[in-house]
C-alpha positions in Angstrom: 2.8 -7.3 43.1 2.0 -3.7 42.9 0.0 -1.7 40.2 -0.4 1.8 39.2 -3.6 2.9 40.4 -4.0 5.1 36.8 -2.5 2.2 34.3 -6.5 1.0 33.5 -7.6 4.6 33.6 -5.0 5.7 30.9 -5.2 2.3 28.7 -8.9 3.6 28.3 -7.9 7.0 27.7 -6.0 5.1 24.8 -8.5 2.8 24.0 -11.1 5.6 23.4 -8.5 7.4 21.6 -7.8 4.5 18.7 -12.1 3.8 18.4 -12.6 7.6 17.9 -10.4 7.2 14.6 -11.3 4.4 13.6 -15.2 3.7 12.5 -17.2 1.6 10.0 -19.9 2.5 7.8 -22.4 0.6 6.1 -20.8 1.4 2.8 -17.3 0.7 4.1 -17.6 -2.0 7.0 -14.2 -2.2 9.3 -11.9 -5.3 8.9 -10.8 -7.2 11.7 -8.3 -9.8 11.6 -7.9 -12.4 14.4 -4.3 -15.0 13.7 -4.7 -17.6 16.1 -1.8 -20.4 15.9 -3.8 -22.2 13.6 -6.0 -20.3 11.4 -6.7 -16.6 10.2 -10.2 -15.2 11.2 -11.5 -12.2 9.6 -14.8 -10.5 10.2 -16.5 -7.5 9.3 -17.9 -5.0 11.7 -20.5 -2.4 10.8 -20.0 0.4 13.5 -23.9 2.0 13.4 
């Protein structure tokens, strides 16, 4: 199978991109939300 040699290098470019944006605070903690089949995680991530 063959891969673009650049394909990680720009999902990173991408990657760093979205986490720029998006940042918690103590006063407003990020929400992330994990659905598995079964059940619904959610956890709260302070970014400091």
């Amino acid at each position: 199978m063959l891969t673009r040699p650049g394909k990680n290098k720009t999902r990173q470019r991408v990657h760093d991109r979205i986490r720029k944006k998006v940042m918690g605070t103590a006063e407003r903690p990020r929400l992330n939300v994990y659905r598995s089949l079964n059940h619904i995680y959610a956890q709260l991530v302070n970014d400091l």
